[in-house]
C-alpha positions as CSV (number, residue, x, y, z in Angstrom):
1,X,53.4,-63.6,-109.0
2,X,53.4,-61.2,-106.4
3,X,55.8,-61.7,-103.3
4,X,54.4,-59.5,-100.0
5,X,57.3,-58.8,-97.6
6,X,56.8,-60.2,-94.3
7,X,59.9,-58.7,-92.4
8,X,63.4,-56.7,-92.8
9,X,67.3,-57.9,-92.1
10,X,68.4,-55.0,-89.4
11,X,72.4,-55.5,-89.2
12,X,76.0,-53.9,-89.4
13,X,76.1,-54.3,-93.4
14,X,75.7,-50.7,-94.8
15,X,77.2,-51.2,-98.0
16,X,77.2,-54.1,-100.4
17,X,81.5,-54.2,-100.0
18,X,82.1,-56.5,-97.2
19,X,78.8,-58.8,-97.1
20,X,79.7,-63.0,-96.8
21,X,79.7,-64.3,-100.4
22,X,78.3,-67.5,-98.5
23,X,76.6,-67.5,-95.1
24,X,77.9,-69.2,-92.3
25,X,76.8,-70.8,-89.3
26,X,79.7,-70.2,-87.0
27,X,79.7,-66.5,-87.8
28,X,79.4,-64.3,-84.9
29,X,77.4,-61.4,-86.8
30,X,74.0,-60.8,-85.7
31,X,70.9,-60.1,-87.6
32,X,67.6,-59.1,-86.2
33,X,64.8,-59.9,-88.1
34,X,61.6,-57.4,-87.5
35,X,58.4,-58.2,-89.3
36,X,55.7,-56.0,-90.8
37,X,52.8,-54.6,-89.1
38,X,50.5,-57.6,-90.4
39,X,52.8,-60.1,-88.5
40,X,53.8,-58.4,-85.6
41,X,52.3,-61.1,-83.9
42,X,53.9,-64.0,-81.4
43,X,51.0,-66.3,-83.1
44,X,52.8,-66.0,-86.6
45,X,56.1,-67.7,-84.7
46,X,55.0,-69.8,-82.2
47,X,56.6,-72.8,-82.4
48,X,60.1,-71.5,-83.9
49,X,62.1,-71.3,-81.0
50,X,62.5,-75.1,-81.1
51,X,64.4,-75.0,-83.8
52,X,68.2,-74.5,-84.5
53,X,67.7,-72.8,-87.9
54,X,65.8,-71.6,-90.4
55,X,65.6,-70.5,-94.2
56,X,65.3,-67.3,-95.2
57,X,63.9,-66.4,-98.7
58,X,65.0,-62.8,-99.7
59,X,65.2,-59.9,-102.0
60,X,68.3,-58.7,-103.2
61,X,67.6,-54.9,-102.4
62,X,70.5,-53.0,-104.6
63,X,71.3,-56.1,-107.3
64,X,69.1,-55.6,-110.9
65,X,67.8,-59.3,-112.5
66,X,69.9,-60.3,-115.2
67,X,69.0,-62.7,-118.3
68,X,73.2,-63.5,-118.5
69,X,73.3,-67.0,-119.0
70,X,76.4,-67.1,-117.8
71,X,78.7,-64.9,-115.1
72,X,82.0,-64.6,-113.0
73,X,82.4,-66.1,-109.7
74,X,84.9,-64.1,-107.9
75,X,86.4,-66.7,-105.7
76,X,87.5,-67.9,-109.7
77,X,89.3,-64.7,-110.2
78,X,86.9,-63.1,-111.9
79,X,87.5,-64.2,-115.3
80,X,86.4,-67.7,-115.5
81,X,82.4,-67.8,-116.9
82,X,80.5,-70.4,-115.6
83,X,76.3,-70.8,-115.6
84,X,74.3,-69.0,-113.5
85,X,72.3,-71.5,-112.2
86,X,75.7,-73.7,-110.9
87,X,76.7,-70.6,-108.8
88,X,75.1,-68.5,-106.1
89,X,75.8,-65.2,-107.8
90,X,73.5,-62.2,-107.2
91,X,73.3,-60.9,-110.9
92,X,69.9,-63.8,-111.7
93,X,66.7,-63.8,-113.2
94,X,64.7,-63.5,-110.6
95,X,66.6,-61.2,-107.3
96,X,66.0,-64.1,-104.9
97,X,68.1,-65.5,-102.0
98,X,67.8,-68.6,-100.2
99,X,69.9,-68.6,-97.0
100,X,69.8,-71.2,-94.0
101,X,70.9,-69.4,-90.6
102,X,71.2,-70.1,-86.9
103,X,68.4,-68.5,-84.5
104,X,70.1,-67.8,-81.1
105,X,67.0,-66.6,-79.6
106,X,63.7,-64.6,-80.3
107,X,63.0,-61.1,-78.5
108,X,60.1,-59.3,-77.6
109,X,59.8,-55.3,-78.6
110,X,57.8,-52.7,-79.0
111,X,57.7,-53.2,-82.8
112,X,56.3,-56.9,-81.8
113,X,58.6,-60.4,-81.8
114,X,62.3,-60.0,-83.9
115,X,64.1,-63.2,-84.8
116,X,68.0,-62.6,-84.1
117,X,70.1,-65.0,-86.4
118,X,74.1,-65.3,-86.9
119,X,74.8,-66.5,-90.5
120,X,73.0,-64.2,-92.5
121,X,74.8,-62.8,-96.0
122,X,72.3,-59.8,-96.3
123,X,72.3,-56.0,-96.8
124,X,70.7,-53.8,-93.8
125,X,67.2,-53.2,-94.9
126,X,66.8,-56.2,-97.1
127,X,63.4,-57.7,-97.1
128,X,62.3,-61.1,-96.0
129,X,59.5,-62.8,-98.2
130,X,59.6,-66.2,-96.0
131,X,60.9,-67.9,-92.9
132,X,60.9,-71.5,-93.0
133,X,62.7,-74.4,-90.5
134,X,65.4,-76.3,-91.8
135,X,65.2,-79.8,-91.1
136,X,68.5,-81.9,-90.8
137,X,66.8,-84.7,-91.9
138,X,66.1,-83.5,-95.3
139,X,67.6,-80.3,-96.2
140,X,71.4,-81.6,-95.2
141,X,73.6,-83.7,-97.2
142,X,76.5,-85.3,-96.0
143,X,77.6,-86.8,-99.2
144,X,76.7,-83.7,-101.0
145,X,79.6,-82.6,-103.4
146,X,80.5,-78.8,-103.7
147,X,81.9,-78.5,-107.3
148,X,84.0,-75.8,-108.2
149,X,83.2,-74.0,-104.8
150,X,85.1,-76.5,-102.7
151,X,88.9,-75.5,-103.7
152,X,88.1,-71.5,-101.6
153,X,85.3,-72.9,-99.0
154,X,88.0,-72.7,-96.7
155,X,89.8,-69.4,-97.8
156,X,90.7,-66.8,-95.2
157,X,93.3,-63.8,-94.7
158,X,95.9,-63.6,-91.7
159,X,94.5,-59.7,-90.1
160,X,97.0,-57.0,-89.2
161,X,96.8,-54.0,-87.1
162,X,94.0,-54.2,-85.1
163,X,95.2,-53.7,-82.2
164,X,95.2,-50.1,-82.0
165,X,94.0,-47.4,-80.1
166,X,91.0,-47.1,-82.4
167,X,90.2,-50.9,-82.8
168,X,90.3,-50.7,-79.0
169,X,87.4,-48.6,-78.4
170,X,85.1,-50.2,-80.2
171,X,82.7,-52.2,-78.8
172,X,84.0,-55.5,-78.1
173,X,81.3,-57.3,-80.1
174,X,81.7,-55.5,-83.1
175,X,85.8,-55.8,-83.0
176,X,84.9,-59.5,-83.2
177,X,82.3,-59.3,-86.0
178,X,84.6,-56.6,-87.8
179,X,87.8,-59.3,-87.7
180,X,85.6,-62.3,-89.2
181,X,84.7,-59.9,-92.0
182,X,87.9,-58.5,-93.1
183,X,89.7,-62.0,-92.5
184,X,87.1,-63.3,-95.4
185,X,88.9,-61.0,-97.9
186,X,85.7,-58.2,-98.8
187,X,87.9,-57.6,-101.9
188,X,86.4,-58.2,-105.5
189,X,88.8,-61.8,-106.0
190,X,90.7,-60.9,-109.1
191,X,91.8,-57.4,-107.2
192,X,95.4,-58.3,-106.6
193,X,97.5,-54.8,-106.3
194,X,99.4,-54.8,-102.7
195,X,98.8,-50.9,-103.2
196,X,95.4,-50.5,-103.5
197,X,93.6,-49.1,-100.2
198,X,90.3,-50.7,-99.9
199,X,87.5,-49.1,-97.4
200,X,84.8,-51.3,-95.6
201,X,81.7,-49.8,-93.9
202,X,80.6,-51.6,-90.9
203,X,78.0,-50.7,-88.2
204,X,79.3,-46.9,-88.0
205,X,82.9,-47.4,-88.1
206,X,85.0,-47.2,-91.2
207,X,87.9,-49.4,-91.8
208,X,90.8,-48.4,-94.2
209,X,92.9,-51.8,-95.4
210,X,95.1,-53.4,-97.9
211,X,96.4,-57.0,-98.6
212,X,99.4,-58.2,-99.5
213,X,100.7,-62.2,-99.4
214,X,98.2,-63.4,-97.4
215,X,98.0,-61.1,-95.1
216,X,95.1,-58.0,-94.7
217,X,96.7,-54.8,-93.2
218,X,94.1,-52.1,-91.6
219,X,95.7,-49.2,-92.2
220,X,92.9,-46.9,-90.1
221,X,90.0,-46.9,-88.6
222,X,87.0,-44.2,-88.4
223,X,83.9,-43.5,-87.3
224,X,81.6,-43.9,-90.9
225,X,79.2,-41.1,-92.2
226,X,76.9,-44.1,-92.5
227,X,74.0,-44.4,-90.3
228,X,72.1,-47.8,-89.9
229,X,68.9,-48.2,-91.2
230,X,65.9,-48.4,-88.3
């Protein structure tokens, strides 16, 4: 089977280090989503906008397949195998993601309509295969049970330090986007050394932090050598 690309994720996510493990539809991050020449066209969408959200099938850009039968969650310290078809790891047979997201609006541009979604857990540059609506009615679950996953769903870091000089003059926007990442711990899960400096690359700036108890100290912040795909 061959899949043809259809679009590409634009976002702050430089670097594999700091992506959701899970997206989520109360994030504040944005992702614009442009589509390739063949469907640079407001015919391909119309309709779209009366939706809430959508799924989005994917390519994971910088992850190889794997034929493990088995892997390491991470939110299980990183030592506890389970299969890889109960977990939503990247390492599969086929480097495909399924993600639902929230469309706040669609834009018009000189590169034709872009889809801009909060909730995305995708790499800059990652390419889009499909776009489909979500339906409450049949792709949600209330009485769904979460397995394993339910004892971190709700697992977050108290943030420190950023309310410095530097954090200050960054666009307010991205100080917001750039607290809900670090406060989801970007950390590998069974890295536990209160020494350890850890750097995150986000939308040209470059954050310096560690965590101890709870809590994630940023020890600096700089402007990144990384520049954002176009």
């Amino acid at each position: 089977m061959i899949l043809q690309q259809i679009a590409t994720a634009h976002n702050g996510f430089t670097d594999k280090f700091g992506i959701p493990r899970q997206s989520r539809d109360t994030s504040l991050v944005e992702t614009r989503i442009l589509f390739e020449p063949r469907f640079r066209n407001m015919d391909a969408i119309r309709g779209i906008e009366s939706y809430s959200h959508l799924w989005l099938i994917w390519g994971f850009s910088q992850n190889n397949s794997s034929d493990n039968l088995t892997v390491r969650p991470p939110r299980l310290g990183g030592n506890t195998r389970m299969g890889v078809f109960a977990t939503r790891s990247p390492f599969r047979p086929n480097p495909i993601g399924l993600t639902s997201v929230r469309l706040l609006r669609v834009e018009r541009s000189s590169q034709g309509p872009v889809l801009v979604v909060t909730g995305a857990d995708l790499l800059n540059g990652t390419p889009i295969y499909d776009i489909k609506p979500y339906l409450a009615f049949s792709d949600s679950h209330p009485d769904a049970v979460n397995g394993f996953a339910e004892t971190t769903k709700d697992y977050t870091l108290e943030v420190v330090g950023l309310n410095n000089q530097e954090y200050l003059a960054i666009p307010p926007s991205t100080r917001n986007e750039l607290r809900e990442i670090l406060a989801q711990d970007p950390r590998p899960a069974y890295h536990s050394d209160p020494l350890r400096v850890y750097k995150l690359d986000y939308n040209g700036y470059n954050v310096a932090f560690s965590v101890e108890n709870g809590k994630l100290y940023v020890q600096y912040i700089t402007l990144s050598d990384k520049k954002l795909q176009k």
